[in-house]
C-alpha positions in Angstrom: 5.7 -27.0 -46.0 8.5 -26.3 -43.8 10.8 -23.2 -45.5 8.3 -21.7 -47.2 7.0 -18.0 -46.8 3.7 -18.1 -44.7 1.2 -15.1 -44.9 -0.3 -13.2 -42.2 -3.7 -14.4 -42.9 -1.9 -18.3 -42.9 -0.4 -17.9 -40.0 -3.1 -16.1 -38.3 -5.5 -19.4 -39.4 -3.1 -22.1 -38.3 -2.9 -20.2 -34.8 -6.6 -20.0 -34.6 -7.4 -23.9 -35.7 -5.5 -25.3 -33.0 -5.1 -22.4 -30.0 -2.7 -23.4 -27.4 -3.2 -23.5 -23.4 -7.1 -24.3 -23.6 -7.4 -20.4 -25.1 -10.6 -19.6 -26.7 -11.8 -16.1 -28.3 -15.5 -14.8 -27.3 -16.2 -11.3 -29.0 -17.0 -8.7 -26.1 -20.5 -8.3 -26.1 -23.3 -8.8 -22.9 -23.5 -7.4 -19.7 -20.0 -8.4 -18.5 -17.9 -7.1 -21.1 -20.2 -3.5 -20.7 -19.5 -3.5 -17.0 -15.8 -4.4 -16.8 -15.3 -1.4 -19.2 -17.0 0.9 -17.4 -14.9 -0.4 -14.3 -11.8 0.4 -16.6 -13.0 3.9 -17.4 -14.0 4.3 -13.9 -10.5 2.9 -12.8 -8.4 5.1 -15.2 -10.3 8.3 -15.1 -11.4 8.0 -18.7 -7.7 6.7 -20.0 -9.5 4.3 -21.3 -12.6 4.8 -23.2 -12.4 2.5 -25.7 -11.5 -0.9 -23.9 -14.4 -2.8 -25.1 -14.3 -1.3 -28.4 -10.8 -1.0 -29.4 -8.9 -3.3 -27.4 -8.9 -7.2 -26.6 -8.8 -8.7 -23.0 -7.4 -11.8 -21.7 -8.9 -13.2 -18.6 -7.4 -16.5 -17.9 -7.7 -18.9 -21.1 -10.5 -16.3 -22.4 -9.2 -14.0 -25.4 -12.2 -11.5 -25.4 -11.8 -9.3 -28.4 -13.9 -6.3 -29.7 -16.7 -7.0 -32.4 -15.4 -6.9 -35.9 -12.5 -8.4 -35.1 -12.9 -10.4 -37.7 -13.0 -7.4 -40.5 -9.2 -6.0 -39.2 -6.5 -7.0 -41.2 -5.4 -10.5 -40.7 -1.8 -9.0 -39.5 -3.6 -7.1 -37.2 -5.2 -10.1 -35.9 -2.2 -12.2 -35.7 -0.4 -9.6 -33.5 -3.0 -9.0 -31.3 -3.4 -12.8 -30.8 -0.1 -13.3 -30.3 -0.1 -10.7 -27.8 -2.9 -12.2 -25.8 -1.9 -15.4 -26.2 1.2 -14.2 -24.4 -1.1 -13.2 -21.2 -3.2 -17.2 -21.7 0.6 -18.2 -21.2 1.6 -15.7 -18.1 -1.8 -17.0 -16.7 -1.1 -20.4 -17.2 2.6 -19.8 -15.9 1.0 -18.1 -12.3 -1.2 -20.9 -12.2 1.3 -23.4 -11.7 0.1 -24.9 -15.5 -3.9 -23.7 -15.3 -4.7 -20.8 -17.0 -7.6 -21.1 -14.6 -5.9 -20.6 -11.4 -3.8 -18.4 -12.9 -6.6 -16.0 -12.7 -6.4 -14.4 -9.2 -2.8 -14.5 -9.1 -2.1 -12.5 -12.2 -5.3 -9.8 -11.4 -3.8 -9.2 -8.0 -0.2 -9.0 -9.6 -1.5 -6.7 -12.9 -4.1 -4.9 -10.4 -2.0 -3.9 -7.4 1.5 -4.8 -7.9 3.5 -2.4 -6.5 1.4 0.0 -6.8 -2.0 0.3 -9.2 -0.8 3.7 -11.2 2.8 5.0 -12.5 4.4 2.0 -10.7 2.4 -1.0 -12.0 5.7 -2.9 -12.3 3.9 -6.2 -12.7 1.5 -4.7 -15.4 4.4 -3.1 -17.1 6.0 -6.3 -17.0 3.6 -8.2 -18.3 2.3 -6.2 -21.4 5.7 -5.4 -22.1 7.1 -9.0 -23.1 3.2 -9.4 -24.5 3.7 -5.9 -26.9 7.5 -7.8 -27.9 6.2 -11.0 -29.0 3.2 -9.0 -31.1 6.1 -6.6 -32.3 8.4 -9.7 -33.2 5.6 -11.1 -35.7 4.5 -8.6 -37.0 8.3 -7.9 -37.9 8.1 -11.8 -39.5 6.1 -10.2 -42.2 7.8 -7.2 -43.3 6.0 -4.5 -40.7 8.9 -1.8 -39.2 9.4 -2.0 -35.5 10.2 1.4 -34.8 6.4 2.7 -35.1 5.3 -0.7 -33.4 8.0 0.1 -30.4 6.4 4.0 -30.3 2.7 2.6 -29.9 4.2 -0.1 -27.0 5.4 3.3 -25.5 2.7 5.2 -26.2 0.3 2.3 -24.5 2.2 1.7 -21.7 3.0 5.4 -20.5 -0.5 6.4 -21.0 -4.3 5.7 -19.5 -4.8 3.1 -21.5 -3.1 0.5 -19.3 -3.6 2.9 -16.1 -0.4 4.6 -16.9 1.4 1.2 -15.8 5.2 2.6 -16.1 5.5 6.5 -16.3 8.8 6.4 -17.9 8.5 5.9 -21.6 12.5 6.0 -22.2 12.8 2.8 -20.0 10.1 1.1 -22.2 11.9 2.0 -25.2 15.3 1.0 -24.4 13.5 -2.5 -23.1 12.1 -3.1 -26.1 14.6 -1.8 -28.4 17.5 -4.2 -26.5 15.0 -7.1 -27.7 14.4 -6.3 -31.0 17.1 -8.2 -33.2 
């Protein structure tokens, strides 16, 4: 019913039972998920060890998250869906409405765009308004923003996403200019 409080776990179900843009989840396991991590360790000089363990990945309309995903916390779920459900959307957006087509378009922009290290503007730019809207629900159910906002920093300054934006002061101020 409309007005009343929804839990994590709730909201986290209702988002799962009907996923929007064609999005689906697969749990990283098989040969591809083992060999696009060790291209991201490769990639970011060990930045990021953990990708298939620790971290989901959105490639196109495909949510691929770590296994045991479905032993976190169902907060901790519903952020880090929302978050990649934020990338099936860019995906969708740079594939003029596929998620599908979107594909190429947002690799080459996340990849390459300006530049693949300290100046990934186009990474930056896309985690960042995918870290917000994980930030803004998580904030929906009680959670404070300002650790949320460090570990948004903290990611995107560091080897995890290939050190997309070098400045961690502009990140902040983004983010905290967004937060209401």
């Amino acid at each position: 019913m409309r007005g009343e409080p929804v839990t994590a776990a709730e909201e986290y179900d209702r988002l799962i039972t009907a996923l929007p843009h064609g999005a689906r989840i697969v749990v990283k396991r098989g040969w591809f998920w083992t060999a696009l991590g060790w291209a991201v360790r490769l990639v970011t000089f060990g930045g990021n060890p953990d990708f298939v363990r620790r971290y989901a990945t959105t490639l196109g309309p495909v949510i691929g998250v770590p296994v045991g995903w479905d032993q976190r916390p169902a907060l901790s779920r519903l952020a880090l869906l929302t978050h990649e459900l934020e990338h099936v959307r860019q995906a969708r957006w740079l594939g003029l409405g596929s998620p599908w087509l979107g594909v190429v378009p947002m690799a080459i922009a996340y990849l390459l765009l300006p530049l693949p290290f300290g100046l990934a503007w186009c990474r930056y730019a896309l985690e960042r308004q995918a870290y917000l809207e994980g930030i803004r629900v998580q904030m929906r159910h009680g959670a404070d923003h300002a650790p949320l906002i460090e570990h948004a920093v903290e990611q995107l300054s560091g080897g995890a996403y290939g050190w997309a934006w070098v400045w961690p002061e502009t990140i902040r101020s983004w983010l905290w200019r967004r937060i209401p």
